[in-house]
C-alpha positions as CSV (number, residue, x, y, z in Angstrom):
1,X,-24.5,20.0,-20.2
2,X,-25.7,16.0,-19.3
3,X,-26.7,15.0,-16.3
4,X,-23.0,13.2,-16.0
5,X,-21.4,16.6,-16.8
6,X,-23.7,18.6,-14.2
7,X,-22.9,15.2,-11.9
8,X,-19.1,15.5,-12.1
9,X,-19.1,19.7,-12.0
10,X,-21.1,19.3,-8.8
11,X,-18.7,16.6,-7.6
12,X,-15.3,19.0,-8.3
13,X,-17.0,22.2,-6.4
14,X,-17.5,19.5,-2.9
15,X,-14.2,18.4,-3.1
16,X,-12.8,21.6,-3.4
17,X,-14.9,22.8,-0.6
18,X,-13.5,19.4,1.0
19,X,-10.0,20.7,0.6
20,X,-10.8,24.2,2.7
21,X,-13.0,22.4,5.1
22,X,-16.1,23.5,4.5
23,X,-18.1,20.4,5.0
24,X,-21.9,21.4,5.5
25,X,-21.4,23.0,1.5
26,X,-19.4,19.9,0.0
27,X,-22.2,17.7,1.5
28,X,-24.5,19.7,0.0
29,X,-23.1,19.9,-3.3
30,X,-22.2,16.0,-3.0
31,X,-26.1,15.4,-2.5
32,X,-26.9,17.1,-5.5
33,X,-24.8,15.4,-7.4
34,X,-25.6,12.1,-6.8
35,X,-29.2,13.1,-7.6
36,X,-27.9,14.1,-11.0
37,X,-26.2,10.8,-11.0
38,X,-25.0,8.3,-8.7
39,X,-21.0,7.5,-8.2
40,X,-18.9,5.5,-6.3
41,X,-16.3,9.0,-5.8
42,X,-19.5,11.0,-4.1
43,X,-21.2,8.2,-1.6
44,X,-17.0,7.6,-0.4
45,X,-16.5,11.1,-0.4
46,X,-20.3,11.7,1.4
47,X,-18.9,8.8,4.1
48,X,-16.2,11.1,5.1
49,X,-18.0,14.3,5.7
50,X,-20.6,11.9,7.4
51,X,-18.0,10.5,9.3
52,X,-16.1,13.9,10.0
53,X,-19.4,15.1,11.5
54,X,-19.7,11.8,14.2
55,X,-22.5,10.5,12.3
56,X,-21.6,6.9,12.0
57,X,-24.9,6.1,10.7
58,X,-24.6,8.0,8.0
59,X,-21.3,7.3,7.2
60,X,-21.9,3.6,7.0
61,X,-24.9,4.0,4.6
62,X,-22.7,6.3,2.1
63,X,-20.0,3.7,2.0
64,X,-22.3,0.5,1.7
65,X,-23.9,2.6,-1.2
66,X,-20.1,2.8,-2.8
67,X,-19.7,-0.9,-2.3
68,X,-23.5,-1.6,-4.0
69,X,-21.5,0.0,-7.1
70,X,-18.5,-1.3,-7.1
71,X,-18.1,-4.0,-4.4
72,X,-13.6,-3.7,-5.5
73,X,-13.8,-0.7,-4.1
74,X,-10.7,-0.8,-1.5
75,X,-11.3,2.4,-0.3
76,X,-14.6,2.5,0.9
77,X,-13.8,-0.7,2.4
78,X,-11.2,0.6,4.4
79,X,-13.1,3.2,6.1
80,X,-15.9,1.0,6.4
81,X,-13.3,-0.8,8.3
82,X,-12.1,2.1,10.5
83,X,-16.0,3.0,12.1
């Protein structure tokens, strides 16, 4: 499997651990994921769990990383928006 394979695999186990709230294991599988490879979907979805957890720092970072990549990315706009 490529590194985007391993990427995305990584990226589908954190959002379903997103999905039954388990936070502190999505982050950690979003984190190795966006070592693998780096993706607008992860830093967003890293801004949440970031934000989720009252670390505003954090969740500001994530979502300027989104917009770095794809600076038409309406979402992570919008919660940018929101802290």
């Amino acid at each position: 499997m490529g590194r985007q394979g391993k990427a995305r695999e990584l990226y589908e186990q954190a959002r379903e651990r997103m999905k039954s709230r388990h936070y502190d294991e999505a982050q950690q599988y979003l984190e190795q994921s966006l070592a693998s490879k780096k993706s607008v979907e992860a830093y967003r979805d890293l801004g949440v769990i970031h934000c989720l957890k009252n670390d505003t720092e954090g969740a500001v970072s994530c979502f300027e990383s989104a917009l770095d990549m794809d600076i038409n990315d309406h979402a992570s706009l919008s919660l940018l928006g929101e802290i």
